[in-house]
N, C-alpha and C positions, 0 to 999 in steps of 0.2 A: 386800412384793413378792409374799408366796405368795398372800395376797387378791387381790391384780389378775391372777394369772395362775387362781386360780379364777374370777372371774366374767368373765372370757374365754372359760373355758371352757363356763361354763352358758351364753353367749351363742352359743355354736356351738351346743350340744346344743338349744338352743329354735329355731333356724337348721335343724338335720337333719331335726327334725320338722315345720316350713311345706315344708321339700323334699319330703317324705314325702307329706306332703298333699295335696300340687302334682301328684305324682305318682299317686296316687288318684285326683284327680279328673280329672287329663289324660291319657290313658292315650296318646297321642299322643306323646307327650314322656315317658313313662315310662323309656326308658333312659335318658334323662338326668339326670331327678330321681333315680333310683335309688342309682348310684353317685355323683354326688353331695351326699345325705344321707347313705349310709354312712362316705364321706368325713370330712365333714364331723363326724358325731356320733365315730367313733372317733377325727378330733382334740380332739375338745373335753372328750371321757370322760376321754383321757390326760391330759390338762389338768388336770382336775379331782383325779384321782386322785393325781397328782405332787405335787400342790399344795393336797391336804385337809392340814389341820390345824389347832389350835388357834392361831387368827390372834392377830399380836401387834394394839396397837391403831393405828389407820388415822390415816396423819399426812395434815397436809395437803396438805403440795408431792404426797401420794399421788396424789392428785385428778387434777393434772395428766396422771399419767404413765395414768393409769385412763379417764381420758375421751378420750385421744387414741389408746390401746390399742384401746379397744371400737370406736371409730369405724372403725378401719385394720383391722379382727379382722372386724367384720359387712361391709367394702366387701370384702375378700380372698377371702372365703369365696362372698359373694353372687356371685362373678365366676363360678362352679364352673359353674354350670347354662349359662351363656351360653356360654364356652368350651368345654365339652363338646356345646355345643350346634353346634359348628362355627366361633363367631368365635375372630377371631384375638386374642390373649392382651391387649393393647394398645386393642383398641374392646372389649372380654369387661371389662377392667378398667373403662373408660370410663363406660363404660351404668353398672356396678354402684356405681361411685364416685357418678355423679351421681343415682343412685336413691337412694340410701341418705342421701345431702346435701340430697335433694328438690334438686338444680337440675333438672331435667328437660332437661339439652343430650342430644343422641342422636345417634349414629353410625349406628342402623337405618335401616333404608328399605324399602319393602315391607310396610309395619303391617299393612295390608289380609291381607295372605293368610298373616302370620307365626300358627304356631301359639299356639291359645289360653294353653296352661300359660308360655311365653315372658311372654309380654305380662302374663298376671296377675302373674307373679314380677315385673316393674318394677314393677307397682303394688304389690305387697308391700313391695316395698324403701320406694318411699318412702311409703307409710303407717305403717311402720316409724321410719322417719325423721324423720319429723313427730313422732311422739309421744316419741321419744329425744330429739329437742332442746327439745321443752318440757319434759323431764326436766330435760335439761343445762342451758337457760335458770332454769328454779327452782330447782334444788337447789343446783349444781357451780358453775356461772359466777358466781351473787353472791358465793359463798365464795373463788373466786379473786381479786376483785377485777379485773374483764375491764373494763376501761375504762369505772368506774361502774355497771356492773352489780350492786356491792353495794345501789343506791338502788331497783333492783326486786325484793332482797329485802325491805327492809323495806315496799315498795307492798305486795308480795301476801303476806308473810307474818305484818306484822302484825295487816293488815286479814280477811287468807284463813284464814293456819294456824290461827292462834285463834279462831274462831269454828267451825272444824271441832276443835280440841281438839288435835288432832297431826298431823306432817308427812305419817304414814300417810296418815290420813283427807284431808286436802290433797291427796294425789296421785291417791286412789282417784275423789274426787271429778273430778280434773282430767282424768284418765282418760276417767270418765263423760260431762263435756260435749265431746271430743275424737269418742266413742262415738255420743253423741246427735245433734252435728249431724252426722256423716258417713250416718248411717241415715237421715236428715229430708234431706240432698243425695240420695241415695239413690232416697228414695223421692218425690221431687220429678222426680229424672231420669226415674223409668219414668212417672210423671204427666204428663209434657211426651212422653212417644212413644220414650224411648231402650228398645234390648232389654236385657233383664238381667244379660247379661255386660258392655255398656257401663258402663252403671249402677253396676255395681259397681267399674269400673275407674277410671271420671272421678267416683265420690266420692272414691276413696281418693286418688285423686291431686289432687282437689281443694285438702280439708281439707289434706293434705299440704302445702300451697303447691308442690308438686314437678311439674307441670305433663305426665306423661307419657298421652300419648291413644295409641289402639289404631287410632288413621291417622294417615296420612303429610299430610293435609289437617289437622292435633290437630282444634280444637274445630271448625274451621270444617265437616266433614262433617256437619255436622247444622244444616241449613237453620234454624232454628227461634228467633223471638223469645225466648219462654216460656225455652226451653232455654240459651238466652245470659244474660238479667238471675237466670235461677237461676244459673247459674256464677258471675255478679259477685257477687250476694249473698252465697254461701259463702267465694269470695274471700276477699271484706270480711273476713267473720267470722275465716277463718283468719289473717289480717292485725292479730286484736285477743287482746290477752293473754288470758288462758284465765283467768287468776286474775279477772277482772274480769267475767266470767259467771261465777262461783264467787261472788264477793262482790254480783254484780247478783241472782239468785237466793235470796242469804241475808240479806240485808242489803234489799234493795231499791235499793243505792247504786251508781250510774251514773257517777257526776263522777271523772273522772280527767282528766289534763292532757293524757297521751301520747294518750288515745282523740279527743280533741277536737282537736288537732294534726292526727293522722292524719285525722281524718272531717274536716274543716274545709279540710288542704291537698286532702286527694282532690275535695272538692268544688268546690275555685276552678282546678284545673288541668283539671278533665272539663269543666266549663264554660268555662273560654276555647278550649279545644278544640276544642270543637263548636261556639262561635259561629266562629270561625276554619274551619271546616270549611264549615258553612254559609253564609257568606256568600262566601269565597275561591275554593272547590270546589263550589259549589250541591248539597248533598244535602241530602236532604229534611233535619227538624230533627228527628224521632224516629230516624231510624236514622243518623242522624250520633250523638245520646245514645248509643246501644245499643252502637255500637261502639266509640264513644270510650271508653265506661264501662267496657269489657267490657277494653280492650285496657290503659288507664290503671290499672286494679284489677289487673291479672293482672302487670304490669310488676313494679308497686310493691311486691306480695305477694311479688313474685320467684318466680309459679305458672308463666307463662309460657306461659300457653296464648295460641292465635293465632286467629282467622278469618278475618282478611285480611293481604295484607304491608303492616303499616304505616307501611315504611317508602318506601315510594312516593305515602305522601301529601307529599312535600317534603324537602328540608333541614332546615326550621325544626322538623318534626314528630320527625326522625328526630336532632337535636340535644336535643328535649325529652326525647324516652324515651333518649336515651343518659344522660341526667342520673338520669332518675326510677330507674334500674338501682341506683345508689346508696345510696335513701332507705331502701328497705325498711321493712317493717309494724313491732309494738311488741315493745318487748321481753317475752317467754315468748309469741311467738306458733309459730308455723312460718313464721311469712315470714323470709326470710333480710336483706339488706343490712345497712347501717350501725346501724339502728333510731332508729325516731321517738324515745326520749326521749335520744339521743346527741345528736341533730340540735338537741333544746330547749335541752341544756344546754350546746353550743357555740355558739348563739344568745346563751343569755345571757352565757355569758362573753366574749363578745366584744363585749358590747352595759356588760359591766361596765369592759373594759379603755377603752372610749372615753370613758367618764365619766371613768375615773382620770387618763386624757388632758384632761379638760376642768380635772378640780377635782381636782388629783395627791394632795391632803392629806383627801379625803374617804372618807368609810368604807361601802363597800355590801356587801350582800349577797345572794347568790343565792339562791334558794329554789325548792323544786320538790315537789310536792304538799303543800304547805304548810309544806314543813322548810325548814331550813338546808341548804345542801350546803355539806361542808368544801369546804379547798382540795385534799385528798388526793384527791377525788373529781374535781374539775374538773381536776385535771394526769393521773387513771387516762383521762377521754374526750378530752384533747387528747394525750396519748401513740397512744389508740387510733385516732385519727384520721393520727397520722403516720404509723403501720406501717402503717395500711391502705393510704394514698397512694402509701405509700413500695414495699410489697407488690405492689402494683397496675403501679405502673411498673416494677418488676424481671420480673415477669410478662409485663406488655407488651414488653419488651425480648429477653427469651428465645421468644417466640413472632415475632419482627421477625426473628430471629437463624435462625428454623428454617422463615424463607421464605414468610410468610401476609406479605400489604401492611397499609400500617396501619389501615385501620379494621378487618379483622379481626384484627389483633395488639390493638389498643385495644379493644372491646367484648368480644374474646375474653375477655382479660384480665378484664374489670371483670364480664363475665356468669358467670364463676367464680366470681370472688372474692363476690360479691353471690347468688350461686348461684339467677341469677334463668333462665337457660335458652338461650333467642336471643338471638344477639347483634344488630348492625346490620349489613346488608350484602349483597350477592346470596349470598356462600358459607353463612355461618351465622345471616343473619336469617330471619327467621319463614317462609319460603319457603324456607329450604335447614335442612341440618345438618351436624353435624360431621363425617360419611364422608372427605370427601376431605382432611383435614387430615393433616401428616405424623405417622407415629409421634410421635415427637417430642414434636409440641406437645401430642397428646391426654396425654401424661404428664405434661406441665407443666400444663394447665387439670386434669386430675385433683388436681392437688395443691395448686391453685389454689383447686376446689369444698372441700376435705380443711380446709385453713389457713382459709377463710372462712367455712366452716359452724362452726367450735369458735373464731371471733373470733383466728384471728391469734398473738395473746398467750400462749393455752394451748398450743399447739403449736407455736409458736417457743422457748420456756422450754427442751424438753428441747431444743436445740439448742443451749444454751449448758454450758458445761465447768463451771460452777461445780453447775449444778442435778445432776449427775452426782455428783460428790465428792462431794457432804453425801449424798446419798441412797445411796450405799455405804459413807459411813461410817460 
C-alpha cells in the first residue's frame, strides 16, 4: 500500500511541475497555475514522505488498486487549474477527467478567445494520456488478465521486449515512437499552414487519440486538404499498437492480424461510405474520400475530431458511426473502445460455437497470431464484452434518469465508455457539447470516460468486498 501511495505521489509532483511550466510560459494565466502547482507539489511531497520506505514486494491484486489510483490522482489534481480558473467544480472535473482519458467530450465554449495556458493544459492532459495508457496497455492490463489482454502481452513482448533485451528498453523505445510521430504530426501541421501554438496543440491531441482542438469549429477551422488527410494519417497511426513500429523498425516485420483487421475493416467502411455519399448525396468523389476518411478514422480512433456534423448526412450515416463508437483501434494503442483484437476473438469464438452446433462431437481450435488461445482467454473477452454491454446500459439508464432523451442518454453513454468524444445528436454531436448537460450526468459520463479508459474490469474489482479483505489482510 505504501508503494501506491508513493508513486501517487511522484505523480502529483511531476503534475506541479507542467503547472509551473504552464505558468512560465503563460503569464496570462499565471495566477492560476501558481497556486495550483504549489497545491498540488505540497500534496504529492507529503505523499511521498509519509509513504518513503523500504517497500515490501508489490503483489499483484497491487496493480489493480495502483492503476486506478494514478488515473483518479492525475484527473483530480488536473481539475485544479480549470477550477481556479473560474469553472464550476463539476465541468472543472469534466474537461480534466476526459483530458486525461483522451475522450476529448468538452463542456467549453468559446475556444477561440479562451486563454492560451487553458487550452495547452487540455492538451497536456491528454498527451499525458495517451502515453499512460500505452503504459497501462503493455505493462498492467496483460497482467491483469483484462478480458484477453494477456494475448498482447505475449504479441508485443515476446516479439518486442526481447529483441530490445528488457522491459526498460521496451518502454524507452515505446516512448520514442510515441515521441517521433507526434513531432513528424507537428511538423507536418506547420507545413500544411497551421501557426505553432495550433501545431503543437493538434499534435498532442492527435497522437493522443483524445481529440481536443483550440475551436469551438475542432478540426473543421482550418479549411485545408493537406491539413485534413495529415490528421487521418496520424489518426491511423495512433489507432495501431506502438509495439508493432517497435517490432516493424527492428525486425522489418509488419504481419500482425489485429493491424490488418483494423486497416482492412477501415478500408471497406470509408469505401461504402463515400460510394453511398456519392451517389445518394452528389458530392464530388475526392471530398466525399477526404471526409468520410477524416471522420470514419477519427470515430474509430476514438480521436473525435469533427469538420463537419456528420450526423446530418442521414439516419443510416448517423446508425453507422453510432456502431463504429464501439470498435475502437488495437490493443496498446491510444485509441480507446472495445479493441480490434476483442472484436477477432469474439468473431472467432462465435464462429467456433456454430460449428459445435453443426458437428457437437468435433474438436476446433482458435488461434490468434498463430497460437492457440485457451479457453481461459476466450471466457476473459466474452466476460469483457458483457460488462461493457452491461456498463454501457446502466450508464444509459442513469443519464435517461437525469433528464437527456435518448439518443443522448445512449451515445452519451457509449461515447464515454468508448472514450471516443461526440456523441450523436443536435445537444452533444459533433456540432454541440456537453455545456448544457445536468450536473448530474457530467458525473456519471466522467465515470463513464474513468471505468472505459482502465477496461471496466480493473476498476470494478475494488468494488467488490472480497478484493478489500485479502488486501488488508
Amino acid at each position: 500500500m505504501k508503494l501506491i501511495v508513493f508513486i501517487n505521489g511522484l505523480v502529483l509532483v511531476f503534475g506541479s511541475v507542467l503547472m509551473a511550466v504552464d505558468a512560465v510560459l503563460f503569464g496570462a494565466t499565471a495566477a492560476v497555475f501558481y497556486p495550483a502547482a504549489l497545491l498540488t507539489f505540497t500534496t504529492g511531497l507529503c505523499l511521498c514522505l509519509v509513504s518513503y520506505s523500504s517497500f515490501a514486494g508489490f503483489r499483484a491484486r497491487d496493480t489493480f488498486l495502483l492503476t486506478a489510483s494514478v488515473w483518479m490522482t492525475a484527473a483530480a489534481f488536473g481539475t485544479l487549474p480549470l477550477f481556479m480558473w473560474s469553472m464550476p467544480l463539476s465541468d472543472a472535473f469534466f474537461e480534466a477527467m476526459s483530458g486525461i482519458t483522451t475522450t476529448g467530450s468538452t463542456v467549453m465554449s468559446g475556444l477561440d478567445s479562451t486563454p492560451p495556458g487553458i487550452l495547452i493544459w487540455r492538451a497536456v492532459l491528454q498527451w499525458l494520456g495517451g502515453v499512460g495508457f500505452i503504459v497501462t496497455g503493455i505493462a498492467l492490463l496483460p497482467m491483469l488478465r483484462v478480458g484477453g489482454m494477456q494475448l498482447f502481452r505475449s504479441e508485443s513482448s515476446d516479439q518486442g521486449e526481447k529483441e530490445l533485451k528488457s522491459s526498460a528498453k521496451f518502454a524507452a523505445a515505446t516512448l520514442w515512437v510515441y515521441l517521433t510521430l507526434s513531432m513528424s504530426c507537428m511538423a507536418l501541421y506547420l507545413l500544411g499552414g497551421m501557426g505553432a501554438f495550433d501545431a503543437v496543440v493538434h499534435a498532442m491531441t492527435t497522437l493522443s487519440s483524445g481529440g481536443f482542438s483550440n475551436y469551438d469549429a475542432s478540426f473543421g477551422h482550418f479549411d485545408s486538404a493537406f491539413l485534413q488527410w495529415t490528421a487521418t494519417l496520424f489518426m491511423l497511426c495512433a489507432g495501431l499498437p506502438f509495439a508493432w513500429f517497435i517490432r516493424a523498425a527492428h525486425r522489418r516485420v509488419f504481419r500482425s492480424e489485429q493491424v490488418t483487421f483494423y486497416l482492412s475493416g477501415l478500408a471497406v467502411v470509408i469505401v461504402l461510405i463515400t460510394l453511398w455519399r456519392v451517389t445518394v448525396h452528389d458530392v464530388a468523389p475526392m471530398e466525399a474520400l477526404r471526409t468520410v476518411a477524416f471522420h470514419v478514422v477519427s470515430t474509430v480512433t476514438t480521436t473525435g475530431y469533427a469538420t463537419s456534423d456528420y450526423t446530418k448526412w442521414g439516419p443510416a450515416a448517423v446508425a453507422v458511426f453510432f456502431l463504429l463508437m464501439a470498435v475502437g483501434g488495437c490493443a496498446g494503442s491510444t485509441a480507446g473502445g472495445a479493441k480490434t483484437m476483442r472484436w477477432i476473438l469474439l468473431f472467432r469464438s462465435l464462429g467456433q460455437q456454430l460449428r459445435l452446433i453443426r458437428h457437437p462431437h468435433g474438436i476446433f481450435t482458435i488461434r490468434y497470431e498463430g497460437r492457440r488461445v485457451e479457453p481461459g482467454v476466450l471466457d476473459g473477452v466474452t466476460s469483457f464484452f458483457v460488462v461493457y454491454f452491461f456498463t454501457f446500459a446502466v450508464l444509459a439508464v442513469l443519464l435517461d434518469f437525469s433528464g437527456l432523451d435518448f439518443a443522448t442518454a445512449t451515445s452519451g453513454a457509449l461515447t464515454a465508455l468508448a472514450n471516443v468524444g461526440p456523441g450523436v445528436g443536435d445537444i452533444i454531436g459533433p456540432a454541440g457539447n456537453f455545456s448544457s448537460l445536468p450536473d448530474s450526468a457530467k458525473w456519471v459520463l466522467a465515470f463513464g470516460m474513468y471505468v472505459g479508459r482502465l477496461e471496466m474490469l480493473t476498476v470494478l474489482v475494488l468494488l467488490t468486498p472480497v478484493f478489500w479483505r485479502e488486501e488488508l489482510a
